[in-house]
VOTI-900803 format. One record per atom (N, C-alpha, C): y, x, z; residue in three letters. Coordinates in steps of 0.02 Angstrom, whole numbers, padded with zeros to 5 digits, always signed. Layout:
BEGIN
YXZALA...
This chain:
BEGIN
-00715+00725-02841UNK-00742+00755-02781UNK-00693+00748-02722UNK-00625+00739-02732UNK-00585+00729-02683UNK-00553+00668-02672UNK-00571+00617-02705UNK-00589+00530-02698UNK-00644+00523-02627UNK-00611+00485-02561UNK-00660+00484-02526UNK-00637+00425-02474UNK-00596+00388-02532UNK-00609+00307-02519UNK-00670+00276-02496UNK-00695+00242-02451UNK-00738+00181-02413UNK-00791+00248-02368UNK-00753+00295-02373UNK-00782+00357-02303UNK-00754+00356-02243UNK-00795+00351-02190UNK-00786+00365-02118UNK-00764+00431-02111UNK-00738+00471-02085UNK-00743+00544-02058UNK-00716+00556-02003UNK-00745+00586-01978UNK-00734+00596-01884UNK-00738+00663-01880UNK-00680+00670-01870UNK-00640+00751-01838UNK-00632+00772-01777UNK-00660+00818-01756UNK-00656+00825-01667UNK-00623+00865-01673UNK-00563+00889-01612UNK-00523+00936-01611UNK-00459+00913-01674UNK-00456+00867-01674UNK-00424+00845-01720UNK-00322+00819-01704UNK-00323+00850-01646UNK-00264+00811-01637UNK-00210+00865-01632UNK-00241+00936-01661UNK-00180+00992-01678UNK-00231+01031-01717UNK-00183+01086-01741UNK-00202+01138-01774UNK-00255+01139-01863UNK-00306+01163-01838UNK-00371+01150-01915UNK-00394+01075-01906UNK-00385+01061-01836UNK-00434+00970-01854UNK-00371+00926-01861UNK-00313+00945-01866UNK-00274+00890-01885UNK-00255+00885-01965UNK-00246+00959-02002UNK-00238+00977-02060UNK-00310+00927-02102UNK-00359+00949-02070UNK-00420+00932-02100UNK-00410+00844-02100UNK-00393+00808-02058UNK-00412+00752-02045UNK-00333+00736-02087UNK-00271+00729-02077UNK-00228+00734-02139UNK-00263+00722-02219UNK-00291+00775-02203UNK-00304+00792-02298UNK-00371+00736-02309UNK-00419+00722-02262UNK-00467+00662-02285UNK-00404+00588-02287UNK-00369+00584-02234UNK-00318+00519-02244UNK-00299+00518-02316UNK-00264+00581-02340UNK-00250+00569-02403UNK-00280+00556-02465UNK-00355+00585-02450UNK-00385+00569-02506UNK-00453+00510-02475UNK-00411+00452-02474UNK-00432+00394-02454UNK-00469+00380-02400UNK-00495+00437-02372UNK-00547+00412-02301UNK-00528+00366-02238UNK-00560+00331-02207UNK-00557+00303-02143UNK-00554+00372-02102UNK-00509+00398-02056UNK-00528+00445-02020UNK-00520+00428-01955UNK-00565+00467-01900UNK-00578+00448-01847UNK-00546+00531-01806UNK-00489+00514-01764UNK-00479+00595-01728UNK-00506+00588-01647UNK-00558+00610-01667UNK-00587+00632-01611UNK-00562+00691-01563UNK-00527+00680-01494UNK-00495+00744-01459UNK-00504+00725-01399UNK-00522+00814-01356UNK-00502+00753-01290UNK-00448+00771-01242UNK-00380+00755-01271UNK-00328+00730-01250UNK-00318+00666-01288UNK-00326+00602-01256UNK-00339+00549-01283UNK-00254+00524-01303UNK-00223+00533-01261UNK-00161+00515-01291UNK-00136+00546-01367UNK-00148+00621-01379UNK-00134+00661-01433UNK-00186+00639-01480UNK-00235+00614-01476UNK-00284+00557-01523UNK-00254+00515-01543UNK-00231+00460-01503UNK-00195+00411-01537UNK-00121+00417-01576UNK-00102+00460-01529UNK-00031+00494-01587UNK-00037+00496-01663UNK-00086+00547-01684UNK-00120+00595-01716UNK-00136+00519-01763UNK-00178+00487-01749UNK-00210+00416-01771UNK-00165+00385-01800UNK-00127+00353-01765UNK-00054+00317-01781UNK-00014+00347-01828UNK-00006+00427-01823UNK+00042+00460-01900UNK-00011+00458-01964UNK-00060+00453-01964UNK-00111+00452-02008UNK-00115+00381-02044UNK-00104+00322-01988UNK-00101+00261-02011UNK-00180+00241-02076UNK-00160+00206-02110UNK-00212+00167-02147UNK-00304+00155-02108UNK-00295+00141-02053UNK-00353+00117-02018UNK-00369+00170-02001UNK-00331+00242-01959UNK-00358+00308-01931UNK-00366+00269-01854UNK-00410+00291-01822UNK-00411+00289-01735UNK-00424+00336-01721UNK-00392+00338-01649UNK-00400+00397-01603UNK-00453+00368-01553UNK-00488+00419-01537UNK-00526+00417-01494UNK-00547+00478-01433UNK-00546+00455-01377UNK-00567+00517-01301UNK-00637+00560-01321UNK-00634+00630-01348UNK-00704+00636-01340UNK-00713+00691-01281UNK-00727+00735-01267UNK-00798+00784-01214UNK-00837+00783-01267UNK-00820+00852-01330UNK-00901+00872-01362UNK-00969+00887-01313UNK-00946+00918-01275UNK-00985+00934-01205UNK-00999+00900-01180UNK-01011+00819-01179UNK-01014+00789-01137UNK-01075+00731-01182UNK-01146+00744-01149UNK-01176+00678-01201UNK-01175+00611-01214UNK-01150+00588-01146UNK-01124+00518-01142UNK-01086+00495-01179UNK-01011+00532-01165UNK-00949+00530-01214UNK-00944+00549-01281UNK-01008+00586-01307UNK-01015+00598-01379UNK-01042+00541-01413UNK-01110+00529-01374UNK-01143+00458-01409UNK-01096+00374-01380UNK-01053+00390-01350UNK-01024+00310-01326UNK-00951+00317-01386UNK-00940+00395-01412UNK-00889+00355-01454UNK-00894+00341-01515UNK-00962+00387-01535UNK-00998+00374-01609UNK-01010+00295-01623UNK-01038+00287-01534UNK-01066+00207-01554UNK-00982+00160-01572UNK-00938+00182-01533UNK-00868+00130-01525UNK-00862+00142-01606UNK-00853+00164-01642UNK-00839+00209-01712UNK-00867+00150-01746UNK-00947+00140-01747UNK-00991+00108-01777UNK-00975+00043-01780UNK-00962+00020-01719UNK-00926-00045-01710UNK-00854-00065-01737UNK-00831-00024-01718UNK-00753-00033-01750UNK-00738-00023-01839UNK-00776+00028-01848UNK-00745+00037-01909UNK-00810+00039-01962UNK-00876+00072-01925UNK-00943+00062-01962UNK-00974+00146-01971UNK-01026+00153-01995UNK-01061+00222-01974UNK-01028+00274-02005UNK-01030+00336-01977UNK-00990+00394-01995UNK-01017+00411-02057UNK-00968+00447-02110UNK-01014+00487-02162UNK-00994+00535-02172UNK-00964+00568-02134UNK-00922+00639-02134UNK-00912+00656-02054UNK-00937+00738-02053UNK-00927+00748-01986UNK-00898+00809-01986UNK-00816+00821-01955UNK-00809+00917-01973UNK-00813+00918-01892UNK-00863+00949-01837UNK-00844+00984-01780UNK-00818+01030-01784UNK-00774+01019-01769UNK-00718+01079-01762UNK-00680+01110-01681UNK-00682+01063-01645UNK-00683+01078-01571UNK-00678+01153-01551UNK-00645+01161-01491UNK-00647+01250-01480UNK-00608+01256-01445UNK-00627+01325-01411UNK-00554+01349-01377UNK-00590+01429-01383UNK-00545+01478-01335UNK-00556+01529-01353UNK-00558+01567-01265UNK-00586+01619-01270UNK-00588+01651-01189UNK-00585+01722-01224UNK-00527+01780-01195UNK-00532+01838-01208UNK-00532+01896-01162UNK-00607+01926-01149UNK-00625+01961-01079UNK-00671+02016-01104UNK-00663+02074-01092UNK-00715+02120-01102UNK-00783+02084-01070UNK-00835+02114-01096UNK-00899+02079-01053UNK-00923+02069-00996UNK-00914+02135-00972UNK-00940+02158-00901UNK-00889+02121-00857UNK-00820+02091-00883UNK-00796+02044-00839UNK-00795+01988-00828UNK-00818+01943-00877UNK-00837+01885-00920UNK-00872+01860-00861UNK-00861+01785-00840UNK-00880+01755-00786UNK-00941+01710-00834UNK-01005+01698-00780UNK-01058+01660-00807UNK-01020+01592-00840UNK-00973+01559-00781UNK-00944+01492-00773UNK-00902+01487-00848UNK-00865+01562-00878UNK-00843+01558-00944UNK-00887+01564-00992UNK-00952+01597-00995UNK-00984+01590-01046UNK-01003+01533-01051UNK-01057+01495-00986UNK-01069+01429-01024UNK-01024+01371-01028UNK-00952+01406-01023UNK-00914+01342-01050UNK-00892+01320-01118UNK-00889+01423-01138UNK-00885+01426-01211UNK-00926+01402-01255UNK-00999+01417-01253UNK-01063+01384-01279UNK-01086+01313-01282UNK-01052+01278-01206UNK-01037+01211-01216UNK-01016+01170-01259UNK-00961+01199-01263UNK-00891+01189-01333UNK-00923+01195-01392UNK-00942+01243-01393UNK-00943+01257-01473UNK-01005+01241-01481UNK-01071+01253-01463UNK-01141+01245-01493UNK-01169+01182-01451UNK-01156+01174-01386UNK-01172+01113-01387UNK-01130+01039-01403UNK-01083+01058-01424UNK-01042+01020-01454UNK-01052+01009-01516UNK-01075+01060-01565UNK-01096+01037-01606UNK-01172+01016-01625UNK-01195+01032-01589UNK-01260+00992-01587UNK-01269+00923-01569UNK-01227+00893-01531UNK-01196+00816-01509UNK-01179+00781-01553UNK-01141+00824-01597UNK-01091+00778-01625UNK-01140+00757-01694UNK-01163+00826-01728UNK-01208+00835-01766UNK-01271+00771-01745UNK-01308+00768-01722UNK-01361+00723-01699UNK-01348+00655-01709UNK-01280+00658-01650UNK-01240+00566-01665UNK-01230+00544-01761UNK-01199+00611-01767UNK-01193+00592-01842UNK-01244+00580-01876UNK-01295+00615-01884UNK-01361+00613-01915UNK-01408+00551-01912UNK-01405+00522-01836UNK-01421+00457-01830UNK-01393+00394-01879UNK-01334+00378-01863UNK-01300+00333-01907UNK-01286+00363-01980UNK-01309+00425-01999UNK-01315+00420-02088UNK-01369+00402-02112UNK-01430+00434-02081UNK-01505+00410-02091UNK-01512+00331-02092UNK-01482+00290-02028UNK-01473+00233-02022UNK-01461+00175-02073UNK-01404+00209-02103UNK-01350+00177-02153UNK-01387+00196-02227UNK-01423+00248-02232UNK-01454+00265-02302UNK-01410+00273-02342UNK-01362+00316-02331UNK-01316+00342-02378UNK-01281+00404-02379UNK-01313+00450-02343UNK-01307+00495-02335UNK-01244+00512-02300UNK-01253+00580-02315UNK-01169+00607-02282UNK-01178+00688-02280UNK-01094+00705-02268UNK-01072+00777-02258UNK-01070+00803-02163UNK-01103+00866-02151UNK-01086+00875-02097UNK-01064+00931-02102UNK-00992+00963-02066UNK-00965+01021-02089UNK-00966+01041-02011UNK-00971+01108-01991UNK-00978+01141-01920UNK-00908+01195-01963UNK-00865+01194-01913UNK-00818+01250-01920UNK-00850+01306-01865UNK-00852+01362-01918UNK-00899+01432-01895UNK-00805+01467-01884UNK-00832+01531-01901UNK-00779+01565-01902UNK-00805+01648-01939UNK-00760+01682-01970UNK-00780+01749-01996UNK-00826+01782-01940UNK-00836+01773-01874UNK-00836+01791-01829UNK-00931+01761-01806UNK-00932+01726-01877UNK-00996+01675-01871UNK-01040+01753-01903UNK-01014+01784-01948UNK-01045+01847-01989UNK-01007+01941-01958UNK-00986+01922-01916UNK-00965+01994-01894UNK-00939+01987-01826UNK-00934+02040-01790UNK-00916+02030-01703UNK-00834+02051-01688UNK-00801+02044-01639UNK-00768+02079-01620UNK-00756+02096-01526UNK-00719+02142-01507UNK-00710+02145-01439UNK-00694+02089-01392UNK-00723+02080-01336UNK-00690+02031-01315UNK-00708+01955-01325UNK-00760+01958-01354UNK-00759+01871-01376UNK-00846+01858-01372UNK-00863+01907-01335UNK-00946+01888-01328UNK-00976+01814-01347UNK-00951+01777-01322UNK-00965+01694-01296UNK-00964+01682-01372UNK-00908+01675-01406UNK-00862+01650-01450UNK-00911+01692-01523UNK-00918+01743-01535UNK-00967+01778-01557UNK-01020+01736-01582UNK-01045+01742-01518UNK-01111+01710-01513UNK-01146+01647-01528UNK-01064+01604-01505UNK-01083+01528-01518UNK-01088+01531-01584UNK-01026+01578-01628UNK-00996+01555-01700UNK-01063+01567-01747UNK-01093+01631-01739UNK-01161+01651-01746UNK-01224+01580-01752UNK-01232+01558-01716UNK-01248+01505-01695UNK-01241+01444-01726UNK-01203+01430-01737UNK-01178+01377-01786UNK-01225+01378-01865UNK-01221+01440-01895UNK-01265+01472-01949UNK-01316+01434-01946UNK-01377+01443-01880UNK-01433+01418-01878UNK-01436+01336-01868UNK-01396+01324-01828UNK-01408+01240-01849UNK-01388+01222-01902UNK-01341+01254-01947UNK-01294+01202-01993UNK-01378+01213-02043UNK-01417+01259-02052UNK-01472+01262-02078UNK-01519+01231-02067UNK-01551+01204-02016UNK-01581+01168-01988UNK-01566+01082-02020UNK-01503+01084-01985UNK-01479+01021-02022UNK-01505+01012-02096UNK-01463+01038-02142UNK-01487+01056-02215UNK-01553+01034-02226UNK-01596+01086-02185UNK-01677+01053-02215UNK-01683+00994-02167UNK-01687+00975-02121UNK-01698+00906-02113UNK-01660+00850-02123UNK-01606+00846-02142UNK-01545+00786-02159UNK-01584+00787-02254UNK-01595+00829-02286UNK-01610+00832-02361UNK-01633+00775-02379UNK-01692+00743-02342UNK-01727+00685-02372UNK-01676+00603-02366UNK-01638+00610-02318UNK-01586+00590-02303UNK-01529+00605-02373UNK-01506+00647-02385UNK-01459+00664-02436UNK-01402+00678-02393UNK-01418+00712-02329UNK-01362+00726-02293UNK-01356+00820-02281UNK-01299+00848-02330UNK-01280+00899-02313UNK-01244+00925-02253UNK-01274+00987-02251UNK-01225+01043-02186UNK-01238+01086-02203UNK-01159+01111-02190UNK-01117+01173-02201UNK-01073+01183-02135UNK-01059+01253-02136UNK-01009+01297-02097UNK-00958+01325-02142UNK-00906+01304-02124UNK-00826+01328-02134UNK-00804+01417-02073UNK-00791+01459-02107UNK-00798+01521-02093UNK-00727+01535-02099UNK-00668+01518-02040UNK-00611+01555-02058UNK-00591+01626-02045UNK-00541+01642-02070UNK-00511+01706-02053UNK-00470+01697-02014UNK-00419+01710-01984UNK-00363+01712-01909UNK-00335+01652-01955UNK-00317+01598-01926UNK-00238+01563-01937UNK-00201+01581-01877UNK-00154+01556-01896UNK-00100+01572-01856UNK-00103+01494-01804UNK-00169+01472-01777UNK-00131+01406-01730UNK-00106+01434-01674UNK-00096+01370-01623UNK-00101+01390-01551UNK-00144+01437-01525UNK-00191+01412-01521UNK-00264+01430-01500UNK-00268+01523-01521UNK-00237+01543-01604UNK-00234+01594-01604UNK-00168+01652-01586UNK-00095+01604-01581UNK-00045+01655-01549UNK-00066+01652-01464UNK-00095+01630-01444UNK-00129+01644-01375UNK-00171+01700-01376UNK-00194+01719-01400UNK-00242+01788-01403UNK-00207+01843-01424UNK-00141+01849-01463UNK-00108+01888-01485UNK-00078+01959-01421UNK-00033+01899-01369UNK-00039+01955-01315UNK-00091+01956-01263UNK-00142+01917-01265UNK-00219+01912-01212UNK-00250+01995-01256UNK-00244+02007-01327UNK-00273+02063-01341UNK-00238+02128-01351UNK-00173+02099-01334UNK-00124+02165-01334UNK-00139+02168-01264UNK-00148+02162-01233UNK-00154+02176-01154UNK-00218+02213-01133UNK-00270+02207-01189UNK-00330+02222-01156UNK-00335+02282-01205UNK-00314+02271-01254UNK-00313+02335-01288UNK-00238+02379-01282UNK-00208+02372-01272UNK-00146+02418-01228UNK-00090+02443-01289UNK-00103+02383-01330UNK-00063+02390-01382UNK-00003+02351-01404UNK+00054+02343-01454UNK+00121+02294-01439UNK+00059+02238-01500UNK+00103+02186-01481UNK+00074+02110-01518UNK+00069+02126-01598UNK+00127+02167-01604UNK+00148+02182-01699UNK+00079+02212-01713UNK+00065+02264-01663UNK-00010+02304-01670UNK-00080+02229-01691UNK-00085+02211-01644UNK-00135+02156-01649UNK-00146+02120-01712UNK-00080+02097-01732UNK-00089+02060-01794UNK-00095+02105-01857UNK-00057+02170-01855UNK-00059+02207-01900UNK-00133+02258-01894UNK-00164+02272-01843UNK-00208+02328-01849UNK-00286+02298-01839UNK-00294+02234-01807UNK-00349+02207-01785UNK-00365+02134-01817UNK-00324+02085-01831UNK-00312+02019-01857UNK-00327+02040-01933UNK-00276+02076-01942UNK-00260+02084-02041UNK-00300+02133-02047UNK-00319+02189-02025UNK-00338+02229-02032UNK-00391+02244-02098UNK-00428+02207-02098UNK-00503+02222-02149UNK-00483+02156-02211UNK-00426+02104-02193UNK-00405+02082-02259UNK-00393+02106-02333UNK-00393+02083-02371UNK-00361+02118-02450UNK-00296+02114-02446UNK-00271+02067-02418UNK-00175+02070-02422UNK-00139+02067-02369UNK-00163+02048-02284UNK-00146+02064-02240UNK-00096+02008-02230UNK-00129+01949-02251UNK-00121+01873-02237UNK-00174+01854-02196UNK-00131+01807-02175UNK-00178+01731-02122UNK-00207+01690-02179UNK-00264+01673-02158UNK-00283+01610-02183UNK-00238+01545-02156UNK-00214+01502-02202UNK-00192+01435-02200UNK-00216+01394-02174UNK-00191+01331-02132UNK-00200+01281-02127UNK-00227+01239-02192UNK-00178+01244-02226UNK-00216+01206-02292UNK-00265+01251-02341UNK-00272+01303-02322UNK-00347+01336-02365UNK-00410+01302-02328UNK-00399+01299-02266UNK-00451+01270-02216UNK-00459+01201-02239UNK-00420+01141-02226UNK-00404+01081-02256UNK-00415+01069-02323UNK-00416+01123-02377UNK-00433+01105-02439UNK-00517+01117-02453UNK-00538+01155-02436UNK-00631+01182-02417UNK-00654+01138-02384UNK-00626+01108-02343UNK-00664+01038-02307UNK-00655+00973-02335UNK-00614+00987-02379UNK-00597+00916-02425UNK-00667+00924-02470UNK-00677+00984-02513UNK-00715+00985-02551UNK-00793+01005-02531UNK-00794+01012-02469UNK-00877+00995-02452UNK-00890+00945-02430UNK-00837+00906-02406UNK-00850+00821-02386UNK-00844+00792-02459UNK-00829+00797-02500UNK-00830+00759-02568UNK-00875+00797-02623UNK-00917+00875-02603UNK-00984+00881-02631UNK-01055+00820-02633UNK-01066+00796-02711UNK-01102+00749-02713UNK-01175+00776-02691UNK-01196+00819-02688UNK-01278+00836-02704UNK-01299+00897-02636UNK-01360+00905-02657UNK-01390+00944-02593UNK-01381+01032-02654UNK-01360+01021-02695UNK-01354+01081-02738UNK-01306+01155-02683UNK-01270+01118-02645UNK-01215+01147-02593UNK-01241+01118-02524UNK-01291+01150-02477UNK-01291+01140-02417UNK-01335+01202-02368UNK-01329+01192-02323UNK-01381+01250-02281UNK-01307+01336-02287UNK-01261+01307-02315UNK-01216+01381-02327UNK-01146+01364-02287UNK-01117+01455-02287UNK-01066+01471-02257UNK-01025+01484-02305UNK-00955+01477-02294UNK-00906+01457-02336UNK-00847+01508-02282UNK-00842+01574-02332UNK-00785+01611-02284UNK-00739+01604-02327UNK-00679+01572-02263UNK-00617+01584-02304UNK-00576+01640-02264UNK-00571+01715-02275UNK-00540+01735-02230UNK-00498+01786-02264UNK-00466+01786-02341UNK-00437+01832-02373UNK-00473+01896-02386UNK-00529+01872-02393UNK-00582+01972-02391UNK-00599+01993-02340UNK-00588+01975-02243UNK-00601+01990-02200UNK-00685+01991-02207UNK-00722+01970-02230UNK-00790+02003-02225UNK-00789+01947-02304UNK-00845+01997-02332UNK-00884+01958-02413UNK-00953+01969-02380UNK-00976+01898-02422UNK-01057+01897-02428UNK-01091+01920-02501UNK
């Protein structure tokens, strides 16, 4: 299951943090990987340490042009995708009532119409190719429970649920699964940036944040890993059957059970 020799996989958000871990761990277990980011220089970096036929590529999940012009460059260069983790994101942290329109739909951009882009492009060239494929949407714990401050982010993660389902029943006849990856806090960039953005809004020291709000509802009052994330996406991209699809996959140390 973790053999995934003569596979394409195209990682967005891939040129730090969960999409680089993730796209790492398909290099190693034989994939063609494609790092999709859009800081195009940190793509090709990212590409180049990966080596064995990885490319970097400019994407704009948000952007439909730039989603379908690099799927197509992909196709050409290396041949149709069969693995897709959107993983893309950023984060905005604002009580609501202050929350600018211009930030919500940038957030929603990102995340749900981004993955609906990427998702589609992919879906095309697996149907195409008749050989199915994995599509993984990185959700977040946050996809099954709310917190302060993250309306947008909430909502998109929420969101994700219903397409990765959608997908599921229509990719099936196809033999193309989707799933959502459900983390708990890691520790990236993306998340020591919120550390004092929520000590500030909640009027508390940073130690507070991680200890009373982050860890809080954990079993051991750990982060989820980089490589817990990277190892769950290894093994739904190398799930053979539709026996595993249409589901959410929390990895967040006990932060919420289904």
């Amino acid at each position: 299951m973790h053999d995934l020799r003569g596979k394409i996989a195209l990682v967005t958000g891939a040129a730090s943090g969960i999409g680089r871990a993730i796209a790492e761990a398909y290099a190693n277990a034989g994939a063609t990987v494609v790092v999709a980011d859009i800081a195009a220089d940190k793509a090709r970096d990212t590409a180049n340490a990966l080596g064995d036929g990885a490319m970097g590529i400019a994407m704009d999940v948000a952007d439909e042009s730039h989603v379908d012009e690099g799927f197509a460059r992909v196709e050409r260069e290396r041949g149709p995708v069969d693995i897709l983790v959107s993983n893309a994101g950023i984060q905005i942290i604002s009580p609501l009532v202050d929350l600018s329109f211009a930030d919500w739909k940038r957030m929603l951009a990102i995340h749900m119409d981004g993955a609906f882009l990427t998702s589609r492009a992919a879906m095309r060239q697996m149907i195409a190719a008749g050989r199915g494929g994995s599509i993984i949407l990185m959700g977040s714990a946050h996809s099954h429970v709310a917190s302060k401050f993250k309306a947008p982010y909430v909502a998109a993660k929420h969101g994700l649920l219903g397409l990765a389902r959608v997908v599921a029943k229509e990719g099936a006849e196809h033999r193309i699964r989707a799933n959502v990856i459900c983390p708990g806090f890691v520790r990236t960039p993306l998340v020591e940036k919120q550390i004092p953005e929520q000590a500030r809004e909640l009027g508390i020291s940073e130690a507070e944040v991680v200890r009373d709000v982050m860890l809080r509802d954990t079993v051991d009052a750990e982060f989820t890993t980089l490589q817990d994330i990277a190892d769950t996406a290894l093994f739904l991209a190398g799930f053979g059957s539709n026996a595993l699809t249409g589901q959410s996959l929390l990895v967040s140390h006990g932060w919420h059970m289904q």
